[in-house]
C-alpha positions in Angstrom: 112.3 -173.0 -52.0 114.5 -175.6 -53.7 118.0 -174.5 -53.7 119.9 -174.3 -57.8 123.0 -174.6 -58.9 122.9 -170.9 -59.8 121.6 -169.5 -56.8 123.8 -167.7 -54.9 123.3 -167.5 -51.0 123.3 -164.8 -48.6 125.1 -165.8 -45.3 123.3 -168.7 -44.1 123.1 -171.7 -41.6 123.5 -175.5 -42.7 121.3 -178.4 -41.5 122.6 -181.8 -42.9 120.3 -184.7 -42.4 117.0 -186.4 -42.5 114.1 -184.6 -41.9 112.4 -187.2 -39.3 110.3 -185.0 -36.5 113.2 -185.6 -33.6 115.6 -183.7 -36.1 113.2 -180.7 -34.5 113.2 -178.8 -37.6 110.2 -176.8 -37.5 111.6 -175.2 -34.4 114.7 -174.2 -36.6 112.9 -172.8 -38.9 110.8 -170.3 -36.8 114.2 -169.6 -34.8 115.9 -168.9 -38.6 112.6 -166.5 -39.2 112.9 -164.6 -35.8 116.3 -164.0 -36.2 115.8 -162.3 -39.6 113.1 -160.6 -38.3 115.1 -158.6 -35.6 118.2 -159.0 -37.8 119.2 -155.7 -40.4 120.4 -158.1 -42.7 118.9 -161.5 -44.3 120.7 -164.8 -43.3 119.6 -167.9 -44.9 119.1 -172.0 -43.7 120.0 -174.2 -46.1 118.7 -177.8 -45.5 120.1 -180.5 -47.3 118.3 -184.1 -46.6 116.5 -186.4 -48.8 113.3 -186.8 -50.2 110.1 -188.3 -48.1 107.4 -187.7 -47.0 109.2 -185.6 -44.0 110.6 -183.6 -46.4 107.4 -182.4 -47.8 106.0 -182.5 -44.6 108.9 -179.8 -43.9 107.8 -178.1 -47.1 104.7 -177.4 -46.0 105.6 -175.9 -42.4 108.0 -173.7 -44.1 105.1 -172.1 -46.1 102.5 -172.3 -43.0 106.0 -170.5 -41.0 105.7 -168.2 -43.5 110.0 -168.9 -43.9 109.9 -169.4 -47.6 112.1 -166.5 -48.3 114.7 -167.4 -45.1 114.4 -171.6 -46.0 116.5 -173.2 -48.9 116.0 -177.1 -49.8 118.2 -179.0 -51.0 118.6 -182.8 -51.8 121.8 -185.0 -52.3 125.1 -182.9 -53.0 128.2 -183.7 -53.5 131.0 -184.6 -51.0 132.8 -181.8 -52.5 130.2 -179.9 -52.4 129.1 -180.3 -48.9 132.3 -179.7 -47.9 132.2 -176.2 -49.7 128.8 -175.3 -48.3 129.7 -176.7 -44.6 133.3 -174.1 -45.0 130.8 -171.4 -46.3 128.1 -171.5 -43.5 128.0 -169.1 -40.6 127.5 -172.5 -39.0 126.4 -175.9 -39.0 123.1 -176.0 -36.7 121.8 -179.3 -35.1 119.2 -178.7 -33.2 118.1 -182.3 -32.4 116.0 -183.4 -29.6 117.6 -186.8 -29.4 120.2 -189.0 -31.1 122.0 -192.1 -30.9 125.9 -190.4 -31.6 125.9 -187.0 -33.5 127.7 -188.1 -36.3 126.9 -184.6 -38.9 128.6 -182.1 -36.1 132.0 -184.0 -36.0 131.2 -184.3 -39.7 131.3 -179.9 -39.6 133.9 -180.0 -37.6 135.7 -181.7 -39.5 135.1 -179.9 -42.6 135.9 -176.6 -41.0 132.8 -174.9 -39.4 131.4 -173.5 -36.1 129.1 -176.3 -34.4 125.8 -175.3 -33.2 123.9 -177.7 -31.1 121.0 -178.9 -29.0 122.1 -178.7 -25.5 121.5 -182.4 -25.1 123.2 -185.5 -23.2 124.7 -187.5 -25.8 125.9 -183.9 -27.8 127.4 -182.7 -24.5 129.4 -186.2 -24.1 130.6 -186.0 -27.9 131.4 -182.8 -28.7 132.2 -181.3 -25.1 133.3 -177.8 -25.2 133.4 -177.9 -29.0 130.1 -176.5 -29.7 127.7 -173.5 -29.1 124.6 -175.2 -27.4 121.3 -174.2 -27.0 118.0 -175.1 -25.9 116.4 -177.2 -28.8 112.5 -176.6 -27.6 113.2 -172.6 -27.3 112.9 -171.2 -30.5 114.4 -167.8 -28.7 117.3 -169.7 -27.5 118.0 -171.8 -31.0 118.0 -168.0 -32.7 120.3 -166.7 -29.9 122.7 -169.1 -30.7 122.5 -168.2 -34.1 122.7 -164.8 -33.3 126.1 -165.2 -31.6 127.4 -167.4 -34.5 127.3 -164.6 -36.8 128.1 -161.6 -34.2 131.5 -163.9 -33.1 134.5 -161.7 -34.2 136.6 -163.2 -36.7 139.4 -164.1 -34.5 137.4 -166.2 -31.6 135.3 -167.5 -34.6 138.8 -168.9 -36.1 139.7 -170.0 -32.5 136.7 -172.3 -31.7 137.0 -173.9 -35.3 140.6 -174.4 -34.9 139.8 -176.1 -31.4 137.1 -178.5 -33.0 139.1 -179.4 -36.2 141.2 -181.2 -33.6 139.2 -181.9 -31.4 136.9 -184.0 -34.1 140.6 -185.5 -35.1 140.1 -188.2 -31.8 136.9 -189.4 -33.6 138.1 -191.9 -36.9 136.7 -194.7 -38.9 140.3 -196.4 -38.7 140.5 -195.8 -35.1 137.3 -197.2 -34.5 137.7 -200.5 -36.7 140.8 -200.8 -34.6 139.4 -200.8 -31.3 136.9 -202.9 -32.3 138.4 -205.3 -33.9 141.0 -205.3 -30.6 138.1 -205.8 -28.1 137.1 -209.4 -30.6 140.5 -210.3 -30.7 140.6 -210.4 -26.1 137.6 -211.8 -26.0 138.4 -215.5 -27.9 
């Protein structure tokens, strides 16, 4: 199930991130299973996160999923390499059941790929209308999504990218620091 530098990928979804039970991975992988199984071609979720104990914790539901052939693995790539495989991906999927900011789906938008995400408070205040949400404790609705991701025609495909490339543009380490540093500067 680990992914090599010489294997080459069908069309598949990207997950970036730890693999700590909120991320609501096991759901993603039954939702990337049902969708193969009604699909007529195979489509692929790459994982990439770092090794733990979650990880192999994930392992092991992939195999008692029965998803090995629909899961990839991954550990640390590249920057240039992420970027490659977040341009490449059908989508970036986060299907999350809470976070404190959401920083890997401006991270895709950034980098050029359709955002997929849980349909949850602080993803609907950060990425707005940027994103394709779904239901993160539906399995159905998390392969639905996915479904739509790769049935989008090209040109509305290229529209909602082009929208969230500059969308994720208002969100910057600079501008950040800036502000920051501007609200300890009116406060002495």
């Amino acid at each position: 199930m680990l992914l090599t530098n010489n294997h080459t990928m069908n069309k598949y979804f990207l997950y970036v991130g730890s693999a700590y039970p909120h991320k609501n991975l096991k759901r993603l992988i039954e939702a990337i299973k049902l969708l193969n199984i009604k699909s007529d071609q195979q489509v692929d979720l790459l994982i990439i996160s770092g090794r733990g104990p979650f990880i192999e914790r994930l392992n092991t539901s992939i195999t008692k999923i029965g998803a090995e052939k629909y899961t990839k693995l991954s550990g640390f790539v590249s920057d240039e390499k992420l970027k490659s495989l977040y341009r490449n991906s059908v989508s970036f999927i986060f299907p999350s059941l809470s976070e404190g900011f959401g920083l890997p789906g401006l991270e895709a938008m950034e980098a050029g790929t359709l955002l997929l995400a849980s349909d949850i408070p602080v993803f609907k205040e950060v990425y707005k209308s940027a994103a394709i949400y779904f239901d993160p404790l539906d399995v159905k609705s998390i392969s639905l999504a996915m479904l739509k991701a790769l049935q989008m025609l090209p040109s509305k495909r290229d529209e909602i990218i082009s929208s969230a490339h500059r969308f994720a543009k208002r969100y910057s380490w600079t501008k950040m620091a800036r502000e920051t540093l501007d609200v300890y500067e009116s406060s002495v």
